[in-house]
N, C-alpha and C positions, 0 to 999 in steps of 0.2 A: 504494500500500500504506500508508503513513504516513496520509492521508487517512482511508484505514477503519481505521486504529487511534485516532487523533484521533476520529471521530465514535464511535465505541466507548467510547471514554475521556468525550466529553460525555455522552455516554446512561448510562453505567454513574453518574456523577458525579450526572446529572438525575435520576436516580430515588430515589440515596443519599438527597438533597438534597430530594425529596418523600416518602421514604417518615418521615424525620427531623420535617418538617413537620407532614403530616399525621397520620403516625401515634405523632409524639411530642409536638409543641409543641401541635398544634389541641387533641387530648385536653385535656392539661393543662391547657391557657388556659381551657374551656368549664366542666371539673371547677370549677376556681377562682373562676369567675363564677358558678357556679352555690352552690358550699360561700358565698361574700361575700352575693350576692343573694337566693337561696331556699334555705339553709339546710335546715329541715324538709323542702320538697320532694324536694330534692336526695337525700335522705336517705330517704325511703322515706316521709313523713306519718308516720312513725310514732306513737301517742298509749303516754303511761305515766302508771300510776296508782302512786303513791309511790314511785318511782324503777325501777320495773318496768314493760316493754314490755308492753302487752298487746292490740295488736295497731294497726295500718296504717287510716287515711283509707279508703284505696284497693282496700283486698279485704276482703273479709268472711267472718270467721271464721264457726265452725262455733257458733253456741250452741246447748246442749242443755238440757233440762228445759223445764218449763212456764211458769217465771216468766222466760224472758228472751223477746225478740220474735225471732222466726228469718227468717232471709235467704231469698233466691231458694231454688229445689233450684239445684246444680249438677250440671252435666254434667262439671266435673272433679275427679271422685270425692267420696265422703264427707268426707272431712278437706279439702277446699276446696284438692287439693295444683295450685300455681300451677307446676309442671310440666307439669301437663298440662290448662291452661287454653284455652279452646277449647269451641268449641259442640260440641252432638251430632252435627249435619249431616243430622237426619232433617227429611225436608221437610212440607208440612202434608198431605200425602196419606200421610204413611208411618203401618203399623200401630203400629211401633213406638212413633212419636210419641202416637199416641191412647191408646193404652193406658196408658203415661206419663203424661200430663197425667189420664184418669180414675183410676187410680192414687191420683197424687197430689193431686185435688182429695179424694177419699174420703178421706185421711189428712188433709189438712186440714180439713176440716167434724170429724170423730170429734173429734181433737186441740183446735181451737178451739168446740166444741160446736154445731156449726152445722148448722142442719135441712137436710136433701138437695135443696132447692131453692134454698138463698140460692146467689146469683149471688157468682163469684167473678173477684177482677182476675186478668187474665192473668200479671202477675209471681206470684202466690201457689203456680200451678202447671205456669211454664215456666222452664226454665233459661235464663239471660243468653248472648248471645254470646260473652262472655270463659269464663263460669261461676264466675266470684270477682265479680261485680258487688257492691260493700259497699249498696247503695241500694233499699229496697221500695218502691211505692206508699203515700203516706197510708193510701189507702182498705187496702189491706193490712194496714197497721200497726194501724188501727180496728177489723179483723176478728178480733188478736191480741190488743186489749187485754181482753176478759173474761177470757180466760185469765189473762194476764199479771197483773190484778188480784187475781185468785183467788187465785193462785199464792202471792202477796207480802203477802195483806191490806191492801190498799190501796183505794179508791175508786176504780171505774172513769172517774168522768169527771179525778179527778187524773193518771190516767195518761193519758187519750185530751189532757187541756189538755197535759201532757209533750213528745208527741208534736205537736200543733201548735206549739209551742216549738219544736220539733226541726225540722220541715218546712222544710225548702228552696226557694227558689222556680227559675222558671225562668233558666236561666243568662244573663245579659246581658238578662233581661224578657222575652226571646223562643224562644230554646231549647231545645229538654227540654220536660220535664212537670215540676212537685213533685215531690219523694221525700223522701227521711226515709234518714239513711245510720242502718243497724242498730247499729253500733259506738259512736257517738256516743248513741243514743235508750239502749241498754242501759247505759253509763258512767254517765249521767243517771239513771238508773235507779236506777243501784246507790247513788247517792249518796241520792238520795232516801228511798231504803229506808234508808240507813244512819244519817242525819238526824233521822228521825223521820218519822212519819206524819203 
C-alpha cells in the first residue's frame, strides 16, 4: 500500500513539475527570445504610418476605391475577418467554384477596364488558401495599374516602375514565385501621391 501511495505521490509531483515546465517556463523562455530577437515578428509585422497601425506584413487588408491596388478575393469574408481564414474547399470540378472565378474575373476586366479576352492570372480571380494572403502576382498588380493611375493622376509607367520596386523575388532564389505584398505597394503609394507627382 505505501508503495502505490509513493508512486502516486511521484506521478502527481511528475506532472506538477511538467505541467510548470512546459506550460509555464517553455512559454515564457520562447515569448522572451522571440520579444529580444524578432521583435516586429513577434508582434504581428505590424506596419504604422505616423504612429498609427495600419495594418500587418502578413494579411491583407481590405482596400477599396479605384486608386488603391486590391488583394486576392477572399474566401474569409468581405472585411478579410482572420477568424474565419480558411479556403472555400470547393474543388476544381465544383459549380460553385466556376461561377466564382467567372464572376469575378467579369468584375475584374469592368473595374480595371479590361476587354473580355485579356487573359487573366489566377491570383486576380481565386481566393488564397489562408484567404488573408497580403501578396498579388506582378503581372496582377500590372493589370491594376491603369486604374490605379487614373484614379490618382499619376503616370502609368510611374506606378507600374512603383510596383517593380515593390516586387519581391523568390524566397531563398528558389521558392515561390515574385509577388508584390499589396500593403506595402499601397503605403508607397500613398507616399508618392503625397510627395508630389
Amino acid at each position: 500500500m505505501t508503495n502505490g501511495l509513493a508512486e502516486l505521490r511521484r506521478s502527481v509531483l511528475a506532472v506538477a513539475a511538467l505541467a510548470v515546465i512546459l506550460c509555464g517556463l517553455y512559454p515564457l523562455a520562447a515569448w522572451v527570445a522571440a520579444q529580444v530577437l524578432f521583435p516586429g515578428r513577434a508582434n504581428g509585422s505590424l506596419r504604422t504610418t505616423n504612429g498609427i497601425v495600419v495594418g500587418s506584413d502578413l494579411i491583407a487588408p481590405r482596400f477599396l476605391g479605384p486608386a488603391y491596388f486590391h488583394p486576392r478575393p477572399s474566401a474569409a469574408g468581405d472585411g478579410r475577418d482572420a477568424g474565419r481564414s480558411g479556403g472555400s474547399n470547393l474543388g476544381p470540378l465544383s459549380r460553385g467554384l466556376v461561377e466564382a472565378v467567372a464572376r469575378r474575373a467579369a468584375d475584374y476586366r469592368a473595374e480595371n477596364g479590361l476587354g473580355a479576352g485579356t487573359p487573366l492570372p489566377a491570383d486576380a480571380v481565386t481566393a488564397s488558401g489562408s484567404g488573408l494572403d497580403p501578396h498579388i502576382s506582378p503581372e496582377n498588380a500590372r493589370l491594376q495599374a491603369g486604374r490605379v493611375a487614373r484614379a490618382r493622376g499619376l503616370a502609368e509607367a510611374s506606378v507600374i516602375a512603383l510596383i517593380g520596386a515593390s516586387t519581391e523575388g523568390r524566397t531563398l532564389g528558389v521558392l515561390g514565385e515574385p509577388r508584390v505584398n499589396v500593403l506595402e505597394l499601397n503605403l508607397a503609394l500613398d507616399g508618392v501621391s503625397r510627395g508630389g507627382r
